[in-house]
C-alpha positions in Angstrom: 68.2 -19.5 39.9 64.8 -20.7 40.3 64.4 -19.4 44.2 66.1 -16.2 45.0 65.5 -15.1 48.1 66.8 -11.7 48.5 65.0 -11.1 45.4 62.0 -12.9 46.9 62.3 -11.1 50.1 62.7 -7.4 48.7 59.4 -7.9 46.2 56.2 -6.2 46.9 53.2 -8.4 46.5 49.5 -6.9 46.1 47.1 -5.7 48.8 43.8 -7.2 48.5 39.8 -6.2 49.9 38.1 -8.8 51.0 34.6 -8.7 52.7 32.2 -11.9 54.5 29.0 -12.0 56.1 27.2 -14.3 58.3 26.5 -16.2 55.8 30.0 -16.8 54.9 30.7 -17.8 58.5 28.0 -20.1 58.9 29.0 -21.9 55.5 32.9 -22.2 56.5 31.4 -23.6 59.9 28.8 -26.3 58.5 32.4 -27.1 56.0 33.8 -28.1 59.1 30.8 -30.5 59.8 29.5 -28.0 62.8 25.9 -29.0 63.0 26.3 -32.3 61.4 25.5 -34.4 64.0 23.6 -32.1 66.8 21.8 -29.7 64.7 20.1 -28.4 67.4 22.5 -28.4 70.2 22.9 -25.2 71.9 26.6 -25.0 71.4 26.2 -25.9 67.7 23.4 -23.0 66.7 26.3 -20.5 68.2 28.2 -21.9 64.7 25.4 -22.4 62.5 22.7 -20.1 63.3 23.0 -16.4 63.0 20.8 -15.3 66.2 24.4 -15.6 68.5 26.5 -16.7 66.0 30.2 -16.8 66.9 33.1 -16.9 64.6 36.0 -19.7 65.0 39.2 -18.3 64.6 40.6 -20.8 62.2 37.9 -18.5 60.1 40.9 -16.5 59.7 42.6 -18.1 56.9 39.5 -18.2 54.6 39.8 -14.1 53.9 43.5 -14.2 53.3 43.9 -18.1 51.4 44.2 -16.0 47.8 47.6 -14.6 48.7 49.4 -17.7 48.3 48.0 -17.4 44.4 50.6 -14.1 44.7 53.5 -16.2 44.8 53.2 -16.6 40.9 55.1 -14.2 38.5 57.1 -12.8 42.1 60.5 -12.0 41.5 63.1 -14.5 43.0 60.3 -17.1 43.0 60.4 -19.1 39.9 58.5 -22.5 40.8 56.5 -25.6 39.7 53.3 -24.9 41.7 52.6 -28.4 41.2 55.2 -30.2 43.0 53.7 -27.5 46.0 52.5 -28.3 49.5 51.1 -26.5 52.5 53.2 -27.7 54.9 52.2 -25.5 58.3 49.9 -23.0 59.1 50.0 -20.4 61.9 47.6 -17.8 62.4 47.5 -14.8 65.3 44.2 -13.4 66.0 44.9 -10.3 67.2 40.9 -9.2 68.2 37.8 -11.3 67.9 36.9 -11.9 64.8 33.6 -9.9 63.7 30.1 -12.2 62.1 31.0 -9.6 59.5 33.4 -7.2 58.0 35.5 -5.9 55.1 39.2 -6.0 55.7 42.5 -5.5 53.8 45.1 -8.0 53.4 48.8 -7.0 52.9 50.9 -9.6 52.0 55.2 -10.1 52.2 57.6 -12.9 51.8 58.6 -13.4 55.1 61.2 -16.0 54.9 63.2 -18.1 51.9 64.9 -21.5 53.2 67.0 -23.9 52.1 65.2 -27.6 53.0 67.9 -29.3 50.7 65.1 -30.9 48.6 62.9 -28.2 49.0 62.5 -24.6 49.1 60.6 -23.7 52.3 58.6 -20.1 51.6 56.6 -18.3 54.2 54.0 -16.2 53.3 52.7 -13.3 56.0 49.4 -12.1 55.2 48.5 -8.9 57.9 44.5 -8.1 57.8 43.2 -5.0 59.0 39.7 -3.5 59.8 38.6 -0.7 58.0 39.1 1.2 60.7 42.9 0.1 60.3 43.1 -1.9 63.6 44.9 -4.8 62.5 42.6 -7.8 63.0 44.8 -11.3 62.2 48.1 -12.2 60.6 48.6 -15.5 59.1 51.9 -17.4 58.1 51.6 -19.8 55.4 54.2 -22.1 55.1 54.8 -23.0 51.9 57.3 -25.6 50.3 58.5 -26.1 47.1 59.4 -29.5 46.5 62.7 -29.9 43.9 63.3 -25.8 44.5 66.4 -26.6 47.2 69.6 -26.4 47.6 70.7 -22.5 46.9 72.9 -22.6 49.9 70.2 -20.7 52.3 69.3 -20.5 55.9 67.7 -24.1 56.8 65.2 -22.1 59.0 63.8 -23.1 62.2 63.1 -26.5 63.8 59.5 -27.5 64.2 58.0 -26.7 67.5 55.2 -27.7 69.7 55.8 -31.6 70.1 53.6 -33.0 72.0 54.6 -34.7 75.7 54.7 -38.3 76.2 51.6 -38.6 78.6 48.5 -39.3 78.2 46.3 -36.3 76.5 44.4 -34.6 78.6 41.4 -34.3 76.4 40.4 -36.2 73.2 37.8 -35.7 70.9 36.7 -37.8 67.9 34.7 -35.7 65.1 33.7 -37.9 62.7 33.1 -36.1 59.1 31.3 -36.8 55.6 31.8 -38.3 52.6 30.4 -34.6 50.7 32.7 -32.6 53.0 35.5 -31.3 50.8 32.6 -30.2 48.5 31.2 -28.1 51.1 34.2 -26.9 52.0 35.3 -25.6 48.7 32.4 -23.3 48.8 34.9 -21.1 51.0 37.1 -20.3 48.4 39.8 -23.0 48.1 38.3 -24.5 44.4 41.4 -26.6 44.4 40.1 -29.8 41.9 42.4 -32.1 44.5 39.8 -32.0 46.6 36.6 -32.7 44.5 37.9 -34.4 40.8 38.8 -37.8 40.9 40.5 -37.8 37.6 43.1 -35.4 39.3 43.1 -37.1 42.0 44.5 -39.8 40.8 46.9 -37.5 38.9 48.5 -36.7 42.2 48.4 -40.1 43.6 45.2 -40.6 45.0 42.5 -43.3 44.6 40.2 -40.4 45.7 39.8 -36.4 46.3 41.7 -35.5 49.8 40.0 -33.0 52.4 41.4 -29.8 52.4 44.4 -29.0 54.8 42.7 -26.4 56.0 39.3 -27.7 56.3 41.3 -30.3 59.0 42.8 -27.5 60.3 39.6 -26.3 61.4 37.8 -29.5 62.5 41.2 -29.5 65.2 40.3 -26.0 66.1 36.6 -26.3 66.7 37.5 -29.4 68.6 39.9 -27.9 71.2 37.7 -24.6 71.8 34.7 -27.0 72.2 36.2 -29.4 74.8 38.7 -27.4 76.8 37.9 -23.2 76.3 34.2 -24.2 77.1 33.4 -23.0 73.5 35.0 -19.6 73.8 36.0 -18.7 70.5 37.9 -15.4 71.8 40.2 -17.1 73.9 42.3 -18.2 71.1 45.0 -15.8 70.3 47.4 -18.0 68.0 47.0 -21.2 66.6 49.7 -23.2 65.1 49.8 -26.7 63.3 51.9 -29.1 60.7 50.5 -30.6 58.4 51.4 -34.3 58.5 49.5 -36.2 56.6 46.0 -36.5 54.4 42.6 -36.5 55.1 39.5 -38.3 53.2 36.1 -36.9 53.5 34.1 -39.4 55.3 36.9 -40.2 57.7 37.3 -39.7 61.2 39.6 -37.3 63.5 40.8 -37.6 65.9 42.0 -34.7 68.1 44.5 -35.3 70.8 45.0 -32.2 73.5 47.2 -31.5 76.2 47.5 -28.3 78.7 50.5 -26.6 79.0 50.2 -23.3 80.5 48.6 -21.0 78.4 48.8 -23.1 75.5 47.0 -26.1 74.4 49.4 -28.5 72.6 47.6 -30.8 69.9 47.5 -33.4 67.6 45.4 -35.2 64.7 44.9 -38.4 63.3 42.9 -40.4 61.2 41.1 -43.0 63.1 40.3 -45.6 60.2 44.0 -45.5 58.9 46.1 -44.6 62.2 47.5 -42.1 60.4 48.7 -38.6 61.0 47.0 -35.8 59.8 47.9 -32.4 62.2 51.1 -32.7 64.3 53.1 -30.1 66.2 49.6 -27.9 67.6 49.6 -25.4 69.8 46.8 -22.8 70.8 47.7 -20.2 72.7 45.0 -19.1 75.2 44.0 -15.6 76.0 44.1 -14.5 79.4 
């Protein structure tokens, strides 16, 4: 059996060190397109210059995104990683995040479902100070397209859906066609996302921004327009990914209150096309 999740469940993947600086945090921000078209706005030096430099908490997933590379050779987990998507993402931030730090990342298999056509796998990463405070914990949701059908829990329904009102705040950020080139310079050296010859290989006419890299351009958006630019405010952030991306594009970021969350949604302006669905940031008291 390709996908066996009590084997999956019961394996023990690798810890792993990992350590940024301001540097690092200022390059994930300008891969975002912070700075791009204000360079010297106030509110945009606090992402690209280190004097009060301020960390967004999508940051989180950049110190972690090597743990889904764990998943190969993991007992019960016997996949083609090409016929594999990141389908949601949902990252707690537990304390702000520091301009700089070395952490430790634990990794688990949280969860092994049964999508029928797919096998959905969900990686929890925990990362902790050195101190040992824990710091964030992300949940990659992973699914394995083909790898279904082993007679498993279906897992939960998608949350988060947006309300049929108008949004109560939307913000258009308009990106660049050099942005998944930037981007990769955090770590995710995927060639999707910069080689047009495998590209086309996976069915596009052209390299695809990163899931991630959209992930945090929806982020930056909401903290900018409704927390006042507030990065410690955000203690969880969710989001689906529904659709693609293409550097040069732009998004736009759809945002409704709801108590102590902010509910969200993407899309692609040019195409009218979704690209983030099913958002929610929880706000910190």
């Amino acid at each position: 059996m390709p996908v066996d999740p009590q084997k999956a469940m019961a394996a023990t993947m690798a810890a792993s060190t990992s350590t940024w600086s301001r540097d690092q945090v200022i390059l994930y921000h300008r891969g975002l397109g912070a700075g791009f078209e204000k360079p010297t706005d106030p509110a945009e030096l606090q992402y690209t210059y280190e004097r009060e430099l301020k960390v967004l908490p999508s940051f989180g997933v950049i110190p972690t995104f090597g743990a889904m590379g764990g998943l190969a050779g993991l007992p019960g987990i016997d996949i083609n990683f090409m016929m594999v998507l990141h389908g949601e993402q949902d990252l707690e931030i537990h304390r702000p995040i520091p301009v700089a730090a070395t952490v430790t990342n634990q990794p688990r298999i949280a969860g092994v479902y049964d999508k029928g056509k797919a096998a959905l796998i969900i990686i929890e990463v925990d990362t902790s100070l050195e101190s040992g405070e824990k710091l964030f914990t992300n949940r990659f949701s992973i699914f394995a397209r083909g790898e279904g059908g082993f007679g498993g829990d279906p897992g939960p329904k998608p949350g988060n859906a947006a309300p049929e009102r108008a949004p109560d705040a939307v913000v258009e950020t308009r990106t660049f066609p050099q942005q998944a080139l930037l981007y990769r310079l955090s770590g995710d050296k995927n060639p999707l996302h910069a080689d047009p010859e495998f590209a086309k290989l996976a069915g596009f006419d052209v390299p695809i921004l990163h899931g991630l890299c959209s992930y945090g351009i929806v982020c930056k958006a909401a903290v900018d327009a409704l927390l006042g630019g507030d990065t410690g405010r955000v203690a969880r952030y969710q989001a689906r990914f529904a659709g693609v991306f293409f550097p040069g594009e732009t998004m736009v970021t759809s945002m409704w209150q709801d108590g102590d969350r902010i509910l969200l949604s993407a899309r692609s302006k040019e195409r009218e096309a979704a690209v983030i669905s099913n958002g929610a940031i929880t706000v910190r008291a």
